[in-house]
C-alpha positions as CSV (number, residue, x, y, z in Angstrom):
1,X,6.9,231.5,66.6
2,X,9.4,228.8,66.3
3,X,8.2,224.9,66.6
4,X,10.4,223.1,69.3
5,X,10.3,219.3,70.0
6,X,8.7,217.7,72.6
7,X,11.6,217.1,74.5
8,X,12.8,221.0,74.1
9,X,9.6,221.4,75.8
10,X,10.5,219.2,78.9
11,X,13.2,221.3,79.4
12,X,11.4,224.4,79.3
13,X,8.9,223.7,81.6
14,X,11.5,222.7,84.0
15,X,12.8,226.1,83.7
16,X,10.0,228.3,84.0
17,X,9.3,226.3,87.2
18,X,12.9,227.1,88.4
19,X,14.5,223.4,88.7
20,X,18.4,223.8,88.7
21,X,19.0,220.0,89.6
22,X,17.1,216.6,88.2
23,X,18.6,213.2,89.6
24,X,17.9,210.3,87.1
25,X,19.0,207.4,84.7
26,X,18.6,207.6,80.8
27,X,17.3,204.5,78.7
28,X,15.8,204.2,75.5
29,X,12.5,205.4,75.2
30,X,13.7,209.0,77.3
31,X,16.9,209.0,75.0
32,X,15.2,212.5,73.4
33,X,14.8,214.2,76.7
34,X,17.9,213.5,77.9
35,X,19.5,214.7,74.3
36,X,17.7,218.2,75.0
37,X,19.5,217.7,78.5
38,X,22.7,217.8,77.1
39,X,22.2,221.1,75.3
40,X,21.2,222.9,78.3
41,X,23.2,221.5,80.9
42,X,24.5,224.5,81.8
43,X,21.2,225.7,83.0
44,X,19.7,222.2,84.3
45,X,22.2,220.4,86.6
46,X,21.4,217.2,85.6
47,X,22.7,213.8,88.2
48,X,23.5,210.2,87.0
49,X,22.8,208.3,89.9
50,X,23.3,204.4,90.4
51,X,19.9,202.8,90.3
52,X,16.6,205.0,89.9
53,X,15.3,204.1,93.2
54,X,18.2,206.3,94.0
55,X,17.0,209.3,91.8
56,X,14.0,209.2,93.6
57,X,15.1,209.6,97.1
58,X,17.5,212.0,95.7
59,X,14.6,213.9,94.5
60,X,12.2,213.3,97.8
61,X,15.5,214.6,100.0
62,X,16.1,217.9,97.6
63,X,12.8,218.3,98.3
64,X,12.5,217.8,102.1
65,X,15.5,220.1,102.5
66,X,14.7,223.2,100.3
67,X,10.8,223.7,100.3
68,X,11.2,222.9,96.6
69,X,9.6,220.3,94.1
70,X,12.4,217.5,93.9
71,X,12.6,216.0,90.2
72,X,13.5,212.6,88.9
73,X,14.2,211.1,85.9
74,X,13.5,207.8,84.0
75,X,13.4,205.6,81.0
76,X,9.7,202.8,80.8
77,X,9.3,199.7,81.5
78,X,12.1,198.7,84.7
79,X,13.3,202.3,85.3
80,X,10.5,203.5,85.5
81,X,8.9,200.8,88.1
82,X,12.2,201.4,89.9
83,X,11.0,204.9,90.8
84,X,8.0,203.5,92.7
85,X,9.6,202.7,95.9
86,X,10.8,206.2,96.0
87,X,7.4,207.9,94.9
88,X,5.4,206.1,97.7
89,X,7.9,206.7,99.9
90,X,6.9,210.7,99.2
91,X,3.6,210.0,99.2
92,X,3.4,208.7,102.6
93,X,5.4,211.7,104.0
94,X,3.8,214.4,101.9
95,X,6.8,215.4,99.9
96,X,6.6,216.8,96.6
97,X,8.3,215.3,93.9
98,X,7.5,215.4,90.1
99,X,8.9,211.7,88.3
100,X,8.8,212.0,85.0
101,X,8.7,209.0,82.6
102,X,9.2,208.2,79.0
103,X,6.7,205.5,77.5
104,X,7.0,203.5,74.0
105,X,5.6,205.2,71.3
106,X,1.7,205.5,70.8
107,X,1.3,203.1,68.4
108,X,3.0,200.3,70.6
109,X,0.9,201.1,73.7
110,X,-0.8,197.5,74.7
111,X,1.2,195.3,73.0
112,X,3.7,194.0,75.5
113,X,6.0,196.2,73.5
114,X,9.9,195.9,74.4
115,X,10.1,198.0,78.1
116,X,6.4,198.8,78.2
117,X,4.8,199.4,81.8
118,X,1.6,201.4,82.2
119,X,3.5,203.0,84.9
120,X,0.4,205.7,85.4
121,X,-1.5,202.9,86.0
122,X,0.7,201.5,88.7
123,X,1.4,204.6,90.7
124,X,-2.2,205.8,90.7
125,X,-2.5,204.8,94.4
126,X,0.8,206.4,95.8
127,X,0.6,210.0,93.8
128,X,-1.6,212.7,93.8
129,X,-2.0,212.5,90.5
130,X,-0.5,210.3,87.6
131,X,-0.4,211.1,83.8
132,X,0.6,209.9,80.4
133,X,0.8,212.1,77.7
134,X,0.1,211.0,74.1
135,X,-0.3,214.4,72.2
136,X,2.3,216.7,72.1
137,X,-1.0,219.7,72.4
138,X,-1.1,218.3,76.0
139,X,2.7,218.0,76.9
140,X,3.5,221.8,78.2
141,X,0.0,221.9,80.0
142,X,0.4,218.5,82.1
143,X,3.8,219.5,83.4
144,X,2.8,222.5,85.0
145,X,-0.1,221.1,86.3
146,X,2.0,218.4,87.7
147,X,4.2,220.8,90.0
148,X,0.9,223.0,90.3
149,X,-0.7,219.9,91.8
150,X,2.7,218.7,93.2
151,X,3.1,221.8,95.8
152,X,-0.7,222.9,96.4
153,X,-2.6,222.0,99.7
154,X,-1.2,218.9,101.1
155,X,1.9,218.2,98.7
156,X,3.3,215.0,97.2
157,X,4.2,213.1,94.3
158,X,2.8,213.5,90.6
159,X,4.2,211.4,87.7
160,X,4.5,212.3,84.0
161,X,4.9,209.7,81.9
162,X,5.2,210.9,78.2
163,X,5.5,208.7,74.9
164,X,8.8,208.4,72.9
165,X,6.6,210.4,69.4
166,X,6.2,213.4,72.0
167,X,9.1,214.0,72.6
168,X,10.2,213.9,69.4
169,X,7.2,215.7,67.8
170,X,7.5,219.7,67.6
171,X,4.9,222.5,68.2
172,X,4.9,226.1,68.6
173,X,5.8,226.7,72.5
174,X,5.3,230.2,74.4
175,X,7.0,230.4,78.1
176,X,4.5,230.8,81.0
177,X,5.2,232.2,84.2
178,X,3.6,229.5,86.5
179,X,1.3,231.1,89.1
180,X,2.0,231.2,93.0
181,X,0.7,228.9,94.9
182,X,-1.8,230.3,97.5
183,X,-2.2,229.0,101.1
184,X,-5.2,227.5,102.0
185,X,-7.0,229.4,104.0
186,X,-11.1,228.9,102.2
187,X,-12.0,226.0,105.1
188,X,-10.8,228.4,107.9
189,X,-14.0,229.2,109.5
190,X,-14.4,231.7,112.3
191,X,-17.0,229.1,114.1
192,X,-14.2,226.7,114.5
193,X,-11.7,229.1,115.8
194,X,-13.6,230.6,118.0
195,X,-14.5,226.4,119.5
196,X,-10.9,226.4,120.1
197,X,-10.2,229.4,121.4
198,X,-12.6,228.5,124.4
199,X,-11.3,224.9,124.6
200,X,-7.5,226.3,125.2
201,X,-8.6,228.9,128.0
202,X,-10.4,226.3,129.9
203,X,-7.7,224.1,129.9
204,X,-5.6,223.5,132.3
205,X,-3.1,220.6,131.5
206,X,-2.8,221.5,127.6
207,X,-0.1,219.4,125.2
208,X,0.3,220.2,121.8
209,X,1.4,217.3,119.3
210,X,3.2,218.4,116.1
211,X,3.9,216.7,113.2
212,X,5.2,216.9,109.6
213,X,2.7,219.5,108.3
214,X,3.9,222.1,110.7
215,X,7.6,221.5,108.7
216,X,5.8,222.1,105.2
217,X,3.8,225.0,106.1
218,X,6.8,226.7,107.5
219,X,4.5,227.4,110.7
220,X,7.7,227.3,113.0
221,X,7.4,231.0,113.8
222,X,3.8,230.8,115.0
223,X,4.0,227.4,116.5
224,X,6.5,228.7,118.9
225,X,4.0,231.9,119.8
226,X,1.1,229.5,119.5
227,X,3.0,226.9,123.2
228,X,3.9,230.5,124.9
229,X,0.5,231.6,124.4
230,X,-1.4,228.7,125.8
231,X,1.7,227.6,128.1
232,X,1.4,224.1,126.8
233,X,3.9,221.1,126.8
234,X,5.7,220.2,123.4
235,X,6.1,216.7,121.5
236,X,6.9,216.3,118.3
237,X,6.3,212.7,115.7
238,X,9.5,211.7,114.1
239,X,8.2,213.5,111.1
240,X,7.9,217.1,113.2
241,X,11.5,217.0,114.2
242,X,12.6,220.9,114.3
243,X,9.7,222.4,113.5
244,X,9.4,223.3,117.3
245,X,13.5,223.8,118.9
246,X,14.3,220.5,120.9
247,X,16.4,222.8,123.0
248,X,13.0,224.4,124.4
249,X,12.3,224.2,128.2
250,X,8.4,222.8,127.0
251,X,9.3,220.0,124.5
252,X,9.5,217.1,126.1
253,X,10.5,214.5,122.8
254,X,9.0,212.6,120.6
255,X,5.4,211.0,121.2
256,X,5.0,206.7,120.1
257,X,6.6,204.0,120.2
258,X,10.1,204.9,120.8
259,X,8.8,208.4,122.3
260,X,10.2,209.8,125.8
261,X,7.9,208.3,128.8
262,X,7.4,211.8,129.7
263,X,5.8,212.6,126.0
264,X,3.9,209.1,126.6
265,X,2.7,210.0,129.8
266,X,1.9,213.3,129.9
267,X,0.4,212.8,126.8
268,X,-2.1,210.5,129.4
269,X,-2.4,213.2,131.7
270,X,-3.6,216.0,129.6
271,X,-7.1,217.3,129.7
272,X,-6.7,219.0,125.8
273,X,-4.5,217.8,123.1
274,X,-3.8,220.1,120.6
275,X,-2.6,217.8,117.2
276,X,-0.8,220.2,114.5
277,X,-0.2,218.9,111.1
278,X,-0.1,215.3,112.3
279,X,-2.3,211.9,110.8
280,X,-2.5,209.9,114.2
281,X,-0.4,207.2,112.7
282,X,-0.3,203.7,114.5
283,X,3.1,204.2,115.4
284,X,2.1,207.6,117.1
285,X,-1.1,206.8,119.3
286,X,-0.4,203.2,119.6
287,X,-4.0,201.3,120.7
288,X,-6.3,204.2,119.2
289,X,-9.1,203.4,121.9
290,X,-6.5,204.4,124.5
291,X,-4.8,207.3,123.2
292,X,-5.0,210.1,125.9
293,X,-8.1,209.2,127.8
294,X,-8.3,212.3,129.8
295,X,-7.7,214.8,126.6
296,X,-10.2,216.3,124.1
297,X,-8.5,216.7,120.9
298,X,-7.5,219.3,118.8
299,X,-6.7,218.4,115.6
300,X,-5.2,221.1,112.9
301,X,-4.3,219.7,109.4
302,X,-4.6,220.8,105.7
303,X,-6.1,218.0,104.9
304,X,-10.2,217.0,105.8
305,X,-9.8,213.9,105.0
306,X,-7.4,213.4,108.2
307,X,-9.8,214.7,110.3
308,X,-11.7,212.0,112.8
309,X,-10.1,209.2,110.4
310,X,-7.9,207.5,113.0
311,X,-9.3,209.7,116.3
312,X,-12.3,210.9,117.3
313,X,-11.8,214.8,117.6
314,X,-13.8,217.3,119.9
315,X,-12.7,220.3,117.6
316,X,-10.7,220.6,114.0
317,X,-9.3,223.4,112.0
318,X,-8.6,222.1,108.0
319,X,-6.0,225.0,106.3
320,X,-2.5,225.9,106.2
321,X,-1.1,225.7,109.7
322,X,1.2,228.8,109.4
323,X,-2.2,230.8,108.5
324,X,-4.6,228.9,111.5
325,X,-2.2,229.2,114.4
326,X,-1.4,233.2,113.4
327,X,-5.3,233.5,113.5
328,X,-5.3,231.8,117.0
329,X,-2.3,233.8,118.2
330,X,-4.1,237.0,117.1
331,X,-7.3,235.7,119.2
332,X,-6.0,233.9,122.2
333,X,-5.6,235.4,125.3
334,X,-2.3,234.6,127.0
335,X,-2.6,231.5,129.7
336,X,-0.8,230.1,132.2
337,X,-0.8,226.9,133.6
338,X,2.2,226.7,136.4
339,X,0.9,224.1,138.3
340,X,0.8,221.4,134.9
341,X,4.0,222.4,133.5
342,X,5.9,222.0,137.1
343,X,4.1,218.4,137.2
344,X,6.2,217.8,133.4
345,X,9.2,219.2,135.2
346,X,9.3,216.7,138.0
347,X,8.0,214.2,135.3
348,X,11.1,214.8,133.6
349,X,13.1,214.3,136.7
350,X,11.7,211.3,137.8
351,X,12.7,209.6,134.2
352,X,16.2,210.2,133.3
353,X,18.6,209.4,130.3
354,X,18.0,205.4,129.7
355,X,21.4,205.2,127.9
356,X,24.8,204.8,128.6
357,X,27.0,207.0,126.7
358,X,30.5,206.4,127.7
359,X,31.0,203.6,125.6
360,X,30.6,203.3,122.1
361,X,26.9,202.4,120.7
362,X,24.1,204.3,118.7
363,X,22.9,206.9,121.3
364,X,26.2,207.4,122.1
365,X,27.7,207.8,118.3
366,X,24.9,210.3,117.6
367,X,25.8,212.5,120.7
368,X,28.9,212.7,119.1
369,X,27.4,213.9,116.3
370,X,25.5,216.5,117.5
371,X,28.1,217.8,120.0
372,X,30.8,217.8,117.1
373,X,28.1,219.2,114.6
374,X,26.3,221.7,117.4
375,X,23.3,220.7,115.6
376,X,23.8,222.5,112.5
377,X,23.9,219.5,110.3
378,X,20.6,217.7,108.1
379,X,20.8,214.6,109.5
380,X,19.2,212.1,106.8
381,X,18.7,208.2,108.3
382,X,17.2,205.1,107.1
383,X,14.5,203.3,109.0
384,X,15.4,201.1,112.0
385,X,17.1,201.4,115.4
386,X,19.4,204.0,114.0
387,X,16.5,206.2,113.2
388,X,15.0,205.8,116.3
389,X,18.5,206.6,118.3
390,X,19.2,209.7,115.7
391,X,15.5,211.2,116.7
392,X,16.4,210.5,120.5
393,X,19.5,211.4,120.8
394,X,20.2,214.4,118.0
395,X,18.1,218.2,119.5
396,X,16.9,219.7,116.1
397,X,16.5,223.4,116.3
398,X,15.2,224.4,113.2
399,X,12.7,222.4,110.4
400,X,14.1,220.6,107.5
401,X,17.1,219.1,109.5
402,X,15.8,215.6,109.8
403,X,14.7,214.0,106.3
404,X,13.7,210.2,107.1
405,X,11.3,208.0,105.8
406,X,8.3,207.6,108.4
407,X,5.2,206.6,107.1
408,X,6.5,204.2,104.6
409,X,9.3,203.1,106.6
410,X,12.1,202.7,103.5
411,X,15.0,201.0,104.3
412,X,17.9,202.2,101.6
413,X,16.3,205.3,101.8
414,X,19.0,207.7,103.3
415,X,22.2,207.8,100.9
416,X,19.7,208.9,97.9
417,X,18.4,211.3,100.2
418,X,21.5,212.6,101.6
419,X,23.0,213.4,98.1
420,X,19.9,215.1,97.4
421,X,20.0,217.3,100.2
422,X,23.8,218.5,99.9
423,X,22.9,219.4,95.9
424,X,19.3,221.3,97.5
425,X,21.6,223.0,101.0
426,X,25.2,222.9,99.7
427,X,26.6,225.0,102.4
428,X,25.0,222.6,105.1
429,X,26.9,219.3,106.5
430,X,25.1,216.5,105.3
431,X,25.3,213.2,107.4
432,X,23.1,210.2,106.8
433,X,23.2,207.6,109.7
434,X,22.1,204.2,109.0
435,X,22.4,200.5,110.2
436,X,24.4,197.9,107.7
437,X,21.1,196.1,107.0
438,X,19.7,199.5,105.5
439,X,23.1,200.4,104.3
440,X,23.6,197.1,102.3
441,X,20.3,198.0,99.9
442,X,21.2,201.3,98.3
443,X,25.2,201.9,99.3
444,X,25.7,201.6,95.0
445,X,24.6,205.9,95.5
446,X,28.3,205.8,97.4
447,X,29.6,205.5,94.1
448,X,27.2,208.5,93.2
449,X,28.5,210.7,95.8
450,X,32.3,209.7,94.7
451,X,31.4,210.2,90.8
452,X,30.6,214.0,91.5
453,X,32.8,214.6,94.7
454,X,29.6,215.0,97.0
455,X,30.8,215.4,100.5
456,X,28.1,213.7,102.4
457,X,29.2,211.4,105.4
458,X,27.6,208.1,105.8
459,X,27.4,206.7,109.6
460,X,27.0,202.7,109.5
461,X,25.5,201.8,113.0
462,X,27.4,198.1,112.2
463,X,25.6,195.6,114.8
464,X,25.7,192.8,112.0
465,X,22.2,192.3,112.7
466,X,19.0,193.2,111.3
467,X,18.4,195.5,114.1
468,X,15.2,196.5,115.4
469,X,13.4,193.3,113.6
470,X,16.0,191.6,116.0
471,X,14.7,193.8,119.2
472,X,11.3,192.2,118.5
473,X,12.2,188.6,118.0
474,X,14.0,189.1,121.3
475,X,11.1,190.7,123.4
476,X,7.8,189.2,121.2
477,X,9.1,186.1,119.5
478,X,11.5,184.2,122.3
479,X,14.8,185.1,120.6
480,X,13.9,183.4,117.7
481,X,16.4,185.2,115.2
482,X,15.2,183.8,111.7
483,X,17.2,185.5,109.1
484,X,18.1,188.8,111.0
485,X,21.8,187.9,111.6
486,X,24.0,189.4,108.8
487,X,27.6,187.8,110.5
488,X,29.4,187.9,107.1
489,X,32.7,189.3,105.7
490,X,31.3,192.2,103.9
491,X,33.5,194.7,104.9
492,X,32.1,198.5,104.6
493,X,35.7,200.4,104.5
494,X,36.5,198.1,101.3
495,X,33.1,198.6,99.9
496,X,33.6,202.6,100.0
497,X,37.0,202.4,98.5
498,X,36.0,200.3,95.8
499,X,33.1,202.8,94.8
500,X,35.5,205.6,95.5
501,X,34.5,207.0,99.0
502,X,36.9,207.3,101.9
503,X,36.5,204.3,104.5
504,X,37.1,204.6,107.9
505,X,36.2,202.4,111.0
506,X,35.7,203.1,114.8
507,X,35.8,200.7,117.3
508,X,35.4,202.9,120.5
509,X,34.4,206.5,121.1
510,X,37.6,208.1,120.4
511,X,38.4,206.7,117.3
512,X,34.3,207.5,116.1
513,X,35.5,211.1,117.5
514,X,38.1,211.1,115.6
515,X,37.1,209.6,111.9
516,X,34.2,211.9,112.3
517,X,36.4,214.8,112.7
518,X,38.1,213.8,109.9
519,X,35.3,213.0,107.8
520,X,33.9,216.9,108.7
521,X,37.3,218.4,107.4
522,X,37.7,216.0,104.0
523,X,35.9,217.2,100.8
524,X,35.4,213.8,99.4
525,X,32.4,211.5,100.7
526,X,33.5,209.5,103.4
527,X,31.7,206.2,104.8
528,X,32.4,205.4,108.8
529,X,32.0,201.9,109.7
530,X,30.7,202.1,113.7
531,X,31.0,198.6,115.0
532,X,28.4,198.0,118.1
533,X,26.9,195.3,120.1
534,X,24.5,193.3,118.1
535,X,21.9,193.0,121.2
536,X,21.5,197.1,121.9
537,X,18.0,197.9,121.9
538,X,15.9,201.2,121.4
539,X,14.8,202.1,124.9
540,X,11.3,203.4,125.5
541,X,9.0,200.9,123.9
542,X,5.9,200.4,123.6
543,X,4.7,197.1,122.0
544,X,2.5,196.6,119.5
545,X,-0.6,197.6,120.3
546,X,-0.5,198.7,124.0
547,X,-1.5,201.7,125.1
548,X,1.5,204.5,124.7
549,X,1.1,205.0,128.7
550,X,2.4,200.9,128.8
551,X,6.0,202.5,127.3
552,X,8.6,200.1,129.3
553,X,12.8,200.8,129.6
554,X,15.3,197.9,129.8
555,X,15.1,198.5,133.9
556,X,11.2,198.3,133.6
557,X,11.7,194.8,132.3
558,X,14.3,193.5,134.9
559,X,11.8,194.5,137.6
């Protein structure tokens, strides 16, 4: 058997787990690897982007858009602490993503050598797992356990950090066909199902609550059977967006802060809430002691360690969600419950759009979007008002259509994870909407998207402000705007020509119409430049803290 080097065996590994695309940025210290890169770059698609926090998202949106372990790249000491962002960024969303690192050489370990980081050291808290390997025995073996442990259970991010003498070391190496990946099914116990099963049928004002682990168990299928078989209402948390179709007569929108009042409220009317592959995060529940006073709760999640962490639950289920709700649906008697899902209905009726959509601002740009794109794009965003108008205003129908950052709340996460998504679903449109505060941090990966002719289109929601942090100064902090006001000259048409995009700016609804119809038909990345008022706010709220029943519109506040 023929020795290879270390880096040979990177390469490998990659391709026995079936990676055709790795986003990074070569240095010194992974100058080997990406050596072995260049003589199989016809098997290992291999993207340059413009700063590694970019290689990351790229990675985390691959990821979030296929099912599939995204991969990233990067050199020690700053490249490889400019990965972080990114990697707790998947963390926090449960994304699985596999970084992998080159380190100085063993010898120079603990010596302030030149671009040393103990970068294991310093993601330990935002992966599942963090390695650095220091014999090449151990090289081949850690990388599959990385993706092992990368898609298993609850996924996320696992880093491989590897020392430059690995790489360049050779061994004897023997392919392995990794092993599939089992659903978790050994905590599903008949005790518990059977608890829930008689909690649904005496119910009689039932909501169901899902989140980001009905998305990565693929449960879409059986989550669908699971609200027609206990004729429940529907919300969905930003990060559940299309795993249950927003054009379903039962979902009402999303649940939190900048949920629909009928989610909010009915949410406070319910006698049994049934949670599916959601954490209870802040953002979600608001004030915990007042989350759905009338409800016992459901909660269904992969994870134990979720369970009774931020709520008190009456009944759990830990396992695979897909696996739990087929064993419900195979149990649970059909129910019906006419009387609570009229009282939505007229809820519904009592609390129309909020928005006016005739002129040009966010709800109204994302409409457009949808209408033009009948919902068949992934829509990737950043964090801020945008996100909240794109998770409003933009029905997703099927899972893996909206890839945002929600529990670590990334701005300049969206390019990154917008190229990643068109290399992972080339055949889908790929359209990341942010504002020009988010834009500003990470619009270098324009210049990424221009350098290998990715057509993604980038939507600047241009209020020259710092958005949402601007909707709290003006309703908690007495329009006190300190630093929030971006009223510069940078102009964003300019910026994409100069990194090799096409530019285009709407000022009204026609011309948005318009560049975005244009934008669909060109095969070059194209940035829009949406100019809207700088004092357009996200409408429901709920502030900080207040119970989600408290959620208030801009009319609530003039009376």
């Amino acid at each position: 058997m023929a020795k290879i080097s270390g880096s040979e065996i990177v390469i490998e590994c990659l391709k026995e787990q079936g990676v055709d695309t790795v986003f990074g940025y070569p240095g010194g210290t992974i100058l080997n690897v990406y050596d072995a890169l260049y003589k199989h770059q016809d098997e290992i698609n291999h993207v340059l982007t413009s700063h590694e926090q970019g290689a990351a998202h790229a990675a985390d949106g691959y990821a979030r858009a296929t099912g599939k372990v995204g991969v990233c790249m990067a050199t020690s000491g700053p490249g490889a602490t400019n990965l972080v962002t990114g990697i707790a960024t998947a963390y926090m969303d449960s994304i699985p993503v596999v970084a992998i690192t080159a380190n100085v050489g063993v010898n120079m370990l603990g010596k302030d050598s030149f671009q040393e980081v103990d970068i294991a050291g310093v993601v330990m808290p935002i992966t599942k797992h963090s390695f650095i390997v220091k014999n090449i025995e151990d090289l081949a073996p850690t990388i599959r356990r990385a993706f092992k442990i990368a898609k298993t259970g609850r996924p996320g991010p696992v880093l491989v950090d590897i020392t430059k003498d690995v790489t360049s070391a050779e061994i004897e190496f023997e392919s392995v066909t990794p092993e599939a990946i089992s659903r978790k099914t050994d905590t599903i116990c008949e005790e518990s199902v059977n608890k829930v099963i008689e909690m649904v049928k005496v119910s009689r004002r039932p909501y169901i609550i899902v989140g980001g682990g009905a998305i990565i168990s693929d449960a879409s299928a059986e989550l669908a059977e699971f609200a027609e078989k206990t004729d429940a209402l529907v919300c969905d948390t930003l990060m559940g967006k299309g795993a249950f179709d927003g054009n379903n007569e039962r979902y009402t929108g999303m649940i939190g802060m900048h949920g629909t009042k009928v989610s909010n409220l009915g949410i406070s009317r319910a006698d049994l809430v049934i949670v599916i592959g959601a954490r209870f995060s802040d953002r979600v529940i608001g004030n915990a002691s007042k989350f759905a006073p009338n409800a016992k709760i459901i909660h269904i999640d992969i994870d134990a360690a979720e369970i009774d962490k931020n709520i008190k639950t009456n009944a759990s289920i830990v396992g695979d969600a897909k696996e739990i709700l087929a064993i419900l649906n195979s149990k649970l008697p059909t129910q019906s419950n006419k009387a609570w899902i009229s009282e939505i209905d007229e809820l519904k009726a009592q609390n129309p759009d909020v928005y006016t959509v005739d002129e040009l601002n966010g709800p109204a740009a994302i409409r457009k979007i949808y209408e033009i794109t009948e919902g068949n794009a992934i829509i990737t965003t950043d964090v801020g008002q945008h996100q909240m108008w794109a998770a409003q205003n933009y029905i997703f129908k099927e899972p893996r259509t909206l890839l945002s950052s929600g529990g670590l709340g990334t701005m300049g996460y969206g390019v990154g994870a917008a190229i990643g998504a068109k290399y992972g679903r080339p055949e889908k449109t790929v359209i990341n909407i942010a504002g020009d505060g988010c834009f500003r941090m990470n619009m270098n990966e324009i210049a990424t998207a221009a350098r290998y002719n990715v057509p993604i289109i980038q939507i600047v929601l241009n209020n020259h402000v710092l958005g949402m942090v601007r909707q709290w100064q003006t309703l908690f902090y007495d329009h006190r705007y300190s630093n929030t006001v971006l009223d510069d000259s940078v102009d964003f048409v300019k910026v994409a020509e100069g990194l090799g995009a096409v530019g285009l700016r709407a000022t009204n609804l026609q011309e948005f119409e318009d560049a975005l119809k244009q934008a669909l038909s060109s095969e070059k990345p194209v940035v829009i430049d949406v100019v809207i008022d700088n004092d357009d706010k996200v409408w429901p709220m709920v502030a900080p803290g207040a119970a989600i029943d408290t959620c208030f519109t801009e009319e609530d506040l003039e009376k």
